[in-house]
Every structure is written in structure tokens, then in C-alpha cells.
N, C-alpha and C positions, 0 to 999 in steps of 0.2 A: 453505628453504620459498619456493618461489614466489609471486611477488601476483597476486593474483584482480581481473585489471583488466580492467575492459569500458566499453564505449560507450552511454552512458544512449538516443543515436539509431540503433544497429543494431542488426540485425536485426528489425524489424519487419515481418513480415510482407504482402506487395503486398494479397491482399485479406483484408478484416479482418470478415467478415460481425457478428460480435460485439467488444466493447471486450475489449480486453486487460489483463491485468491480469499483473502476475509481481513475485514476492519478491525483493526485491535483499538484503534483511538480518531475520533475524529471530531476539529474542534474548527476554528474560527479560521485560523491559518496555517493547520496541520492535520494531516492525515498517515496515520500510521499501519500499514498491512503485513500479513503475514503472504507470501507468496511458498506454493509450492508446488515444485516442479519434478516429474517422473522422466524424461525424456524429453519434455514438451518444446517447445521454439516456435518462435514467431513466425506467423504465416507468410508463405513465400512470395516476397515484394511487399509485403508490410512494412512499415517505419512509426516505432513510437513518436511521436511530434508533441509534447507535453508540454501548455503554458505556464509552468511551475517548475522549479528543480526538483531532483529527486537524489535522494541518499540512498544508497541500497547497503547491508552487507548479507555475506553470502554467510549464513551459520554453520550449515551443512550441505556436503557435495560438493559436488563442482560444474561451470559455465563458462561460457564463452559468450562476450556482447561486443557486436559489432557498431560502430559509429558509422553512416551512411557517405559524411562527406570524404573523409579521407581513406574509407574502407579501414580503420585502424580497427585491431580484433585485440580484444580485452582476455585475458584468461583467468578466471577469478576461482579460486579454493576455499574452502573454509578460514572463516576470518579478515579474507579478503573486504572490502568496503571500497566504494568510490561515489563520486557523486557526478549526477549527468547532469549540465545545465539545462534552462530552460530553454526549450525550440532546439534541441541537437537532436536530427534525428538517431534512431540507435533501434537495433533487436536484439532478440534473444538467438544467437545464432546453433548454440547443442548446450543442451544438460543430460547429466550421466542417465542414459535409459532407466538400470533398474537400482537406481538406489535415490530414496528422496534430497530434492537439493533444496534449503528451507532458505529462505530471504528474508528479511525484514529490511522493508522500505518506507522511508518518511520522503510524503512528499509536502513540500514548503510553498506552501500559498501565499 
């Protein structure tokens, strides 16, 4: 059997009109993606509302996540990591326009 090994920074695509998103693993009570972001931010008055937690860290670039209830704003850089409970709502409030900001998120079923 061969190993299913990839590069968390290629293939990403030059233009990215929408954020990326793609399955790296997903299993019974985990699900792991790659997110990637050019600019991109949640849509205005959107709120993620997730019934599972979620671990994010940030590989590359930089973000800003907003928590809805307490307006609390996150400012996250490479290497940064944090984890959002389940039901908190939260966006993406700016990622750095032109340079990719890569995430890898597990979210916990």
C-alpha cells in the first residue's frame, strides 16, 4: 500500500475568486480541511454557528475572527492555533488580501 502524502502548500490554485476549502481526512468523529484564504471574510452578518468544536491553526498569513457574543476580535499569525467551541458564534472578520493565509481545521464530532 502506498502513502497518500501531500503538500498542506500545493496546489492552490493562482486565482482564488472564492475561499477554498478541501477534505484532508474524514472519519467517524473527525474531519480535517485545508482552508484557504486570499482576502476572503465572512459574509456580512453571517455567523458560523457549528454543532461540533473546531481547532483551527493558522500555517500561513494572517486573520482576524470575530466572536459574535462579546464582539471579542482574535488576531491570529502564522502558527497561531485556537479552538472555537461548539455553538459560539464567530467569522472571519479580514485575511491579508494578496498573499495566501492556509488554515488547517479539525473539526470534532
Amino acid at each position: 500500500m502506498k502513502p497518500d502524502c501531500s503538500n498542506i502548500f500545493s496546489d492552490i490554485p493562482s486565482q482564488l475568486p472564492e475561499e477554498l476549502f478541501e477534505c484532508i481526512l474524514k472519519r467517524d468523529n473527525i474531519h480535517i480541511e485545508r482552508i484557504v484564504s486570499r482576502g476572503h471574510v465572512t459574509s456580512e452578518g453571517y455567523w458560523y454557528d457549528q454543532d461540533f468544536d473546531e481547532w483551527v491553526i493558522l500555517l500561513q498569513g494572517q486573520a482576524v475572527i470575530v466572536y459574535e457574543q462579546d464582539q471579542m476580535r482574535i488576531a491570529l499569525k502564522a502558527g497561531d492555533y485556537l479552538l472555537i467551541p461548539a455553538n459560539v458564534k464567530h467569522r472571519v472578520e479580514w485575511t491579508m488580501p494578496e498573499v495566501d493565509t492556509v488554515w488547517l481545521a479539525i473539526h470534532l464530532h
